[in-house]
N, C-alpha and C positions, 0 to 999 in steps of 0.2 A: 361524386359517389364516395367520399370517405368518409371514414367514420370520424366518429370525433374527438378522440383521442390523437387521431392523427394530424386534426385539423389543427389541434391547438399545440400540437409538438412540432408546424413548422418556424422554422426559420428563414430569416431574407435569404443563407446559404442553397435554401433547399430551392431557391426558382433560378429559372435559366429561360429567359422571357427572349423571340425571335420575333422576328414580323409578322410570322403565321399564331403565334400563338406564344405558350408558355409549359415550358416540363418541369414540372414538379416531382420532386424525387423524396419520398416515403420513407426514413429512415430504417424504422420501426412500426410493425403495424401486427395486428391478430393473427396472422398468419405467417408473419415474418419473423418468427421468435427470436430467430440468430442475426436478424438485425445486418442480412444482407444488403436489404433497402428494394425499391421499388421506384421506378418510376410511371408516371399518369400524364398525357399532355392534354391540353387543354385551347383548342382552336379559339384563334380571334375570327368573332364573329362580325365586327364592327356595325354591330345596331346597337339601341340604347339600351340592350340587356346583355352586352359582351361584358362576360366573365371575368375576362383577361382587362378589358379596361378599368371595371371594377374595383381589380385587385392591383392593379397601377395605381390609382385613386387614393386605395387607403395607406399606401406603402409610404404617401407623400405625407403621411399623420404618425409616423414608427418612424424610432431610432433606426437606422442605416444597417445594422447589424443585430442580430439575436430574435428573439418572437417576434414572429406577425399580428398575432392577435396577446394584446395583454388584458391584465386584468383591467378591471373600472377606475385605480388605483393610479394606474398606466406602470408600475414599478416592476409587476412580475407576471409569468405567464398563464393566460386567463385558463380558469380549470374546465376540463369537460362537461362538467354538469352546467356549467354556465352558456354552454352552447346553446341548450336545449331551454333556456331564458331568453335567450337573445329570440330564437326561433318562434318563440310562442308568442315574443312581443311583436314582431314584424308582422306576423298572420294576423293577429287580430288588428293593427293597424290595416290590412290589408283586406279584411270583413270576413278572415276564416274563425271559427271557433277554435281560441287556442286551445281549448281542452283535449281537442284532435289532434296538436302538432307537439311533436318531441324533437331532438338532438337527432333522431332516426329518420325521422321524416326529410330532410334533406340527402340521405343516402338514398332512400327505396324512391323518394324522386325523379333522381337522376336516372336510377336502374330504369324504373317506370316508361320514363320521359322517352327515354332512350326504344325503349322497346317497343312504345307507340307508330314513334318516328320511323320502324323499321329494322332497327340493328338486329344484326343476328346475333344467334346465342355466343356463342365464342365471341366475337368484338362486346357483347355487353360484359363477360366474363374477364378477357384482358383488361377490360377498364376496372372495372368494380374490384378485379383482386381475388375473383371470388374463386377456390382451388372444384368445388363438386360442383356438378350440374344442378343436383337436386336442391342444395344452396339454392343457387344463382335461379334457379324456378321459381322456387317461392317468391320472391317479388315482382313476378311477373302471372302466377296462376289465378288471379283474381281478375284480373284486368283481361284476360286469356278469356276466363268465363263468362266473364263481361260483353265480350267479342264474338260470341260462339253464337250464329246464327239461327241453331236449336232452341234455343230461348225465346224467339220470339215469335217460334211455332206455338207456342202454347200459351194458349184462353183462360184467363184466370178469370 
């Protein structure tokens, strides 16, 4: 659930990888103006869509120290908008119409995903960063309506 500014501002410093998982700490992020920092963990799941193994994987393709993700270049660190590049190739590798997926779509995802699954409002909150409720709603009021058994009272 980060955004992607943040995504592309970490560094190998920024993970602290355990058995259960991996805490990634947020230097700097939209809401963190004075650059307190944040930290987000991220459980190993150990199936073949663990996160945490994922991000083991690529770290063995990166310099030892500085950016995790660089540019195409490999010399400097890959820019935000290029996030939302990578995203839209993968989805349409994947049979989604990239014209639907942005650099965002990987945050409201997670929120999404998340909220499917069950979490409650606060745990999707402390994860995501998000400071308002009505924030943190929004990526979830559509899928809410989606859900709402009233809807399918009605005969069109």
């Amino acid at each position: 659930a980060m955004r992607r500014s943040e995504l592309v501002a970490l560094n190998r410093e920024d993970l602290a990888f355990a058995d259960d998982g991996v805490t990634i700490t947020i230097r700097r992020s939209k809401t963190d103006k004075t650059g307190k920092g944040e930290q987000v963990a991220i459980a190993r799941t150990r199936t073949e869509f663990c996160a945490v193994a994922a991000l083991e994987e690529w770290l063995a393709h990166v310099p030892p120290s500085g950016p995790i993700f660089l540019a195409a270049d490999r010399l400097k660190r890959m820019q935000p908008r290029q996030v939302a590049t990578i995203a839209k190739r993968w989805a349409a590798h994947a049979g989604f119409p990239a014209i639907d997926i942005g650099a965002h779509s990987l945050r409201r995802g997670c929120i999404t995903s998340m909220f499917e699954a069950g979490a409650d409002l606060k745990s999707l909150m402390q994860h995501s960063r998000h400071k308002t409720v009505d924030i943190a709603m929004g990526y979830v009021q559509a899928k809410r309506a989606q859900q709402n058994p009233a809807i399918k009272l009605i005969a069109i």
